[in-house]
Backbone as a chain_set.jsonl record, in Angstrom:
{"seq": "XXXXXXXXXXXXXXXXXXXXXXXXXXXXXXXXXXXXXXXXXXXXXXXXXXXXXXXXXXXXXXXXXXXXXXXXXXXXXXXXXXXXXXXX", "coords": {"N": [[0.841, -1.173, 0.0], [0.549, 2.279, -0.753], [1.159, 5.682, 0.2], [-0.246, 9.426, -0.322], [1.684, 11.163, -2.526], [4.139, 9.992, -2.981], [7.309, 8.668, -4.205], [10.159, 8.025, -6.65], [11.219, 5.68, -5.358], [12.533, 2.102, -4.738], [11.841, -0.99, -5.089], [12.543, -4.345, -3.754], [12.793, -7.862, -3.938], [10.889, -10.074, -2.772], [8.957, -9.075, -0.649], [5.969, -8.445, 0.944], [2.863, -7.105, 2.375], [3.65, -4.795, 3.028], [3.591, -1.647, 4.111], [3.435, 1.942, 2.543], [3.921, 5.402, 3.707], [2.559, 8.522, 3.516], [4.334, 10.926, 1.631], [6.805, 9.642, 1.047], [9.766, 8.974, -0.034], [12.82, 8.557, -2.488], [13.992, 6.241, -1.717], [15.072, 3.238, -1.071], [14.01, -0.344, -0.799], [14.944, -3.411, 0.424], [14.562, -6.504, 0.254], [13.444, -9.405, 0.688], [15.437, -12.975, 0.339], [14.756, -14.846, -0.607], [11.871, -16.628, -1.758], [11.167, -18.251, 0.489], [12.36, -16.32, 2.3], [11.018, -13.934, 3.111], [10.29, -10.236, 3.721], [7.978, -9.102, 5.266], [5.372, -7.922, 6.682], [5.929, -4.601, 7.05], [6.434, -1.118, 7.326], [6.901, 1.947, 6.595], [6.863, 4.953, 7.903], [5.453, 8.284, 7.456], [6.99, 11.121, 5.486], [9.675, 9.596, 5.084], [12.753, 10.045, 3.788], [15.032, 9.779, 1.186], [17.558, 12.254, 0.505], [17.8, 12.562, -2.442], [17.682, 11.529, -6.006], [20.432, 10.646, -6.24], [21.108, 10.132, -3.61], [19.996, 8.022, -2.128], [17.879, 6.09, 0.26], [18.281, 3.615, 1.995], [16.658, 0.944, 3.091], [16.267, -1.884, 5.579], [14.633, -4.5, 6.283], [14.181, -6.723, 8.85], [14.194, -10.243, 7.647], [11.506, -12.734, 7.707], [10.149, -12.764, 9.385], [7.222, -12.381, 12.067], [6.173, -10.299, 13.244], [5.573, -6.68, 13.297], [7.02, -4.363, 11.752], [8.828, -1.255, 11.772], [9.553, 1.776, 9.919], [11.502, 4.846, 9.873], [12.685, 7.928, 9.825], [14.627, 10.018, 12.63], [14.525, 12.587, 14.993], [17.011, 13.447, 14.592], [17.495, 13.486, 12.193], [18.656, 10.27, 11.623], [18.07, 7.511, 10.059], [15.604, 4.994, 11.259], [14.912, 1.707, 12.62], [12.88, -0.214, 13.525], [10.636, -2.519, 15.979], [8.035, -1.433, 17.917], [6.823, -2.875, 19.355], [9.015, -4.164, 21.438], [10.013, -1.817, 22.677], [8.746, -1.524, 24.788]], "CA": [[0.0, 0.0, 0.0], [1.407, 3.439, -0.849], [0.299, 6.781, 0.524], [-0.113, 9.883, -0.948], [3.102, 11.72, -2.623], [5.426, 9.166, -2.981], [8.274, 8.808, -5.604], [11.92, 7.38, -6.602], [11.416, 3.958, -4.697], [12.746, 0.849, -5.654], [11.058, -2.142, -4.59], [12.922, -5.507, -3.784], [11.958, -9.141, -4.327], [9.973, -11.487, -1.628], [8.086, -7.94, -0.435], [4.653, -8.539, 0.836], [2.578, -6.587, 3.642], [4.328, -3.321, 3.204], [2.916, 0.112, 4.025], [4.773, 3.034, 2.605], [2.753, 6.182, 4.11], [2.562, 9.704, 2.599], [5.707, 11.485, 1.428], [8.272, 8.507, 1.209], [10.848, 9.673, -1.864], [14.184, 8.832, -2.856], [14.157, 5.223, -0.729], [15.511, 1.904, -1.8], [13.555, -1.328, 0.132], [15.477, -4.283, 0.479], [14.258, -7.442, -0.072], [13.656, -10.729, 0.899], [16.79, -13.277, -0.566], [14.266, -16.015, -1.344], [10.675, -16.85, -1.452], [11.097, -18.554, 1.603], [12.981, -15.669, 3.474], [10.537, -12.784, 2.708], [10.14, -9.617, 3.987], [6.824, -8.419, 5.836], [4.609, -6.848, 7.769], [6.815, -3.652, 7.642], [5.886, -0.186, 7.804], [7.85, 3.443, 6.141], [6.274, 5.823, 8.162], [5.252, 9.799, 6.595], [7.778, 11.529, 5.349], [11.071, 9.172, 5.539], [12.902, 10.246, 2.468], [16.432, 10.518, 1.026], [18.053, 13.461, -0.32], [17.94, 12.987, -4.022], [17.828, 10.323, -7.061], [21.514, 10.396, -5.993], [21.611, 10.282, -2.437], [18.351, 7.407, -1.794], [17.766, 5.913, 2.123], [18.183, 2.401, 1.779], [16.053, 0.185, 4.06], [16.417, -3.32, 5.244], [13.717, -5.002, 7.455], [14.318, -8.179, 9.224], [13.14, -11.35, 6.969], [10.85, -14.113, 7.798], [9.387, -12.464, 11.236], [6.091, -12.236, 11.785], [5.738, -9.039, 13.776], [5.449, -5.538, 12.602], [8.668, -3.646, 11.764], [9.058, 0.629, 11.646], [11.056, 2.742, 9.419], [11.285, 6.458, 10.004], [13.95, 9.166, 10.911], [14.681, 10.302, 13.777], [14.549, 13.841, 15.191], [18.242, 13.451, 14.335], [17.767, 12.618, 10.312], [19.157, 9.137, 11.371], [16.878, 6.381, 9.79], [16.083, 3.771, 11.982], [14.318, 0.338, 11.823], [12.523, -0.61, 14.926], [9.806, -3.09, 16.265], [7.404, -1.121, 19.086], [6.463, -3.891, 21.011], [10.178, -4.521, 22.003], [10.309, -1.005, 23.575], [8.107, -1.768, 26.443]], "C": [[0.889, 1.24, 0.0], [0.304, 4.329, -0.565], [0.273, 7.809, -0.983], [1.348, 10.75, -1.228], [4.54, 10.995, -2.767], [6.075, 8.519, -4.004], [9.297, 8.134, -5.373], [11.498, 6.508, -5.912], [11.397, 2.686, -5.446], [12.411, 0.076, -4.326], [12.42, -3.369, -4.643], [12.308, -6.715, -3.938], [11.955, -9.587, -3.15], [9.719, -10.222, -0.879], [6.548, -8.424, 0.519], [4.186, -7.944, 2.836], [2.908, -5.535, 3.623], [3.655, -2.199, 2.891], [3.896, 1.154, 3.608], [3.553, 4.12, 2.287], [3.397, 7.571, 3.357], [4.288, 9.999, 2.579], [7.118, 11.108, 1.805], [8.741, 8.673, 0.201], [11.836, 9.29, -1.604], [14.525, 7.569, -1.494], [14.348, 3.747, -1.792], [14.947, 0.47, -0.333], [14.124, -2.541, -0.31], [14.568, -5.289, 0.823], [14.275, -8.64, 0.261], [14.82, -11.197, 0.295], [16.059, -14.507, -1.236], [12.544, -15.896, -1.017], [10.463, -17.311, -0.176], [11.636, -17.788, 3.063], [12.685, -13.989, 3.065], [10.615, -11.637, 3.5], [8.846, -9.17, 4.646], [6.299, -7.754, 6.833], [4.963, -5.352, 8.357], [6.004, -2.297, 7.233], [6.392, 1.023, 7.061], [6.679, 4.554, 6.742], [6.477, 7.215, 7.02], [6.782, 10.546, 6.497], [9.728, 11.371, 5.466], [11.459, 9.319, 4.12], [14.493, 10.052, 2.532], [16.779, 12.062, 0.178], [17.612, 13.816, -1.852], [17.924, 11.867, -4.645], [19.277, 9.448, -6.48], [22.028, 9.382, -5.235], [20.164, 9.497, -2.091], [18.763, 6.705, -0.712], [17.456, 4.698, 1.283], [18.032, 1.999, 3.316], [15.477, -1.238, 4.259], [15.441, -3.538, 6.52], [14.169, -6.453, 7.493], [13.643, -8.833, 8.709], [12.968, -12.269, 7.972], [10.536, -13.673, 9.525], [8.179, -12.149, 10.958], [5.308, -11.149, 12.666], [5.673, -7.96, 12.72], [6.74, -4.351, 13.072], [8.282, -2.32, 11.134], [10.284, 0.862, 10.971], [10.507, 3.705, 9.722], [12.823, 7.189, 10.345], [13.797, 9.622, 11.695], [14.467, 12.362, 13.867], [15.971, 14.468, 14.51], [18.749, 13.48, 12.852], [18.242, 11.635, 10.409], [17.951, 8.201, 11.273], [17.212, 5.356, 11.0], [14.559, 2.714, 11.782], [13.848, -0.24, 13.261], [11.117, -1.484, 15.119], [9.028, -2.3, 17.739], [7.54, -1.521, 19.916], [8.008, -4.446, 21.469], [10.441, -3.804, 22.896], [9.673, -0.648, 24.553], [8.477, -2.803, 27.265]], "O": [[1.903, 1.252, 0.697], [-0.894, 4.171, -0.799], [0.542, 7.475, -2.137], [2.082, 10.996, -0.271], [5.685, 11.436, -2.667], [5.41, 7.779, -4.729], [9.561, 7.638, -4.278], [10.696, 7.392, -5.61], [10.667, 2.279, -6.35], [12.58, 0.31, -3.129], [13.243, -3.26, -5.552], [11.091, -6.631, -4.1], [12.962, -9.529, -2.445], [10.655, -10.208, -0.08], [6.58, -9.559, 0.043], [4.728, -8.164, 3.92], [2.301, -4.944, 4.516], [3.234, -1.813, 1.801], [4.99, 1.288, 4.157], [2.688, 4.099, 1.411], [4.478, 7.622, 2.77], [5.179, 9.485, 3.255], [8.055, 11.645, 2.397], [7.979, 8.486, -0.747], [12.169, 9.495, -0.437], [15.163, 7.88, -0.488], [13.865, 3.438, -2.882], [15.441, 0.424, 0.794], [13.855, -2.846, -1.472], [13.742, -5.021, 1.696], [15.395, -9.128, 0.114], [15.483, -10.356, -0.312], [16.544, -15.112, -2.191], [12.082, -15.161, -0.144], [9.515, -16.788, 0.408], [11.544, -18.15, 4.236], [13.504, -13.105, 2.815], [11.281, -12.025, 4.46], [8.764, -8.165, 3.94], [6.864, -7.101, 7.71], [4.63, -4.881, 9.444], [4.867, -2.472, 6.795], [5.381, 0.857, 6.379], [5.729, 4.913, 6.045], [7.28, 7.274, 6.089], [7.59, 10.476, 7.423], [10.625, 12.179, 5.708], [10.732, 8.852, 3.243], [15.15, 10.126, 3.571], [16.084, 12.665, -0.641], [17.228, 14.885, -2.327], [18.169, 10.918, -3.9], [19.382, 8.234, -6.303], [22.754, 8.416, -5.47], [19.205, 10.209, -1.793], [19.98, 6.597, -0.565], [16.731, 4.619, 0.292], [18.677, 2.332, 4.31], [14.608, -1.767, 3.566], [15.49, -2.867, 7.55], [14.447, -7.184, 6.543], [12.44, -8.613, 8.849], [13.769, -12.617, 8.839], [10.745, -14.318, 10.552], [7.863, -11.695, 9.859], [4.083, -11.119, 12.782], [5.705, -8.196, 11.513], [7.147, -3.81, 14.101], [7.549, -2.245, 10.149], [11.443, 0.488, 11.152], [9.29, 3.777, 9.894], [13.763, 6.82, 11.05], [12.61, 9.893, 11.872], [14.315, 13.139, 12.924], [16.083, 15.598, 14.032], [19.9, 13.494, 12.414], [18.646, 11.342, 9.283], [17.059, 8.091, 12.114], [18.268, 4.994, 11.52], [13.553, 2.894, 11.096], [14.701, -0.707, 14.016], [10.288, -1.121, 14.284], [9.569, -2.678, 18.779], [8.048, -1.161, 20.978], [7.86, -5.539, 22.014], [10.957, -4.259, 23.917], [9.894, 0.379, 25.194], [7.991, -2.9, 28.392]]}, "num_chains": 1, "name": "protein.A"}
């Protein structure tokens, strides 16, 4: 599912489940390595972008889990890759 506003992203193979929410640009999503070691249930919150065509935010989510995995930047501009329910 894609929001609104969102550009430059390259998709990887074994994908499935993935939200990418408004104004995600200039991002590269990494990929399962096999059908059997997919990618899901993951998340790109609003506005996680990279710089430029150039300069694109590459993002790897843990395969073959069956929770729900976060991308976003930080207050800091550092991307990060996080599961919620871990931080309680």
């Amino acid at each position: 599912t894609f929001g609104n506003n969102c550009g430059y992203i390259t998709l990887g193979n074994y994908l499935r489940y993935l939200t990418v929410n408004d104004s995600v640009q200039y991002v590269i999503i990494v990929g399962g390595a096999s059908f059997s070691s997919y990618v899901q249930n993951a998340q790109i919150l609003n506005g996680t972008s990279g710089s430029n065509s150039s300069n694109r935010l590459q993002i790897s989510f843990k395969a073959n889990v069956k929770y729900c995995q976060f991308a976003a930047k930080n207050s800091s501009g550092i991307l990060k890759v996080w599961t919620p329910a871990d931080l309680v």
